[in-house]
Residue, then its C-alpha position, 0 to 999 in steps of 0.5 A: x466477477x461483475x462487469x468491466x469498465x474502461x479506464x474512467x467510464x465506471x459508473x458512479x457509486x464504485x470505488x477502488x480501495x484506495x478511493x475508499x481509503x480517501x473517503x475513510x472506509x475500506x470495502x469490510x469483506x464484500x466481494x469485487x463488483x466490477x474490474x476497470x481496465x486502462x489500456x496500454x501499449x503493447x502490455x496487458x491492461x491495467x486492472x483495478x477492481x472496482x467496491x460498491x460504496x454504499x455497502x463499505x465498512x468506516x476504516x478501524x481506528x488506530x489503537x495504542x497496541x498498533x501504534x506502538x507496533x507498527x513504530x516498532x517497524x519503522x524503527x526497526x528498518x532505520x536500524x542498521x544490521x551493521x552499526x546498530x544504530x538509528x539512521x534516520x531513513x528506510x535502510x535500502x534492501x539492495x544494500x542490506x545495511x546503512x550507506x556509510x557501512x557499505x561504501x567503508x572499505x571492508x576491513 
């Protein structure tokens, strides 16, 4: 592990992954450089590791194949277990099926 920055002090030319993704690359297999701390009250720090630019990698087009799969898995959290049908929203986790077959009364 490189260096540690506090929150906003990291010198310019490091990334975090999501600040990679903003500018359309990913980090493509290069180690952490340097880690940024945001400190917090009566908690351990934040902790963001920290890309070179200069050395990311342009992110991976979407191909058909994925496209399709991952439509596959959004539907497949709309599905209820239940109802089998399409809800039209993420099925919660807490609940295991769609509102309406939780709050029926149970037959």
């Amino acid at each position: 592990m490189g260096d540690v920055y506090r929150w906003r002090l990291a010198p310019d030319g490091l990334a975090t992954r999501r600040q990679l993704r903003a500018l359309g690359l990913r980090p493509g297999g290069q180690d952490v450089v340097a880690e940024l701390h945001r400190p917090r009250r009566r908690k351990a720090p934040l902790v963001a590791y920290l890309y070179r630019v200069d050395r990311a990698k342009p992110v991976r087009p979407m191909t058909p194949a994925r496209t399709a799969a991952l439509a596959a898995a959004m539907r497949a959290r709309r599905t209820c277990p239940n109802c089998r049908t399409d809800v039209g929203y993420c099925i919660p986790r807490s609940l295991g099926m769609c509102v309406p077959c939780h709050d029926a009364p149970a037959a």
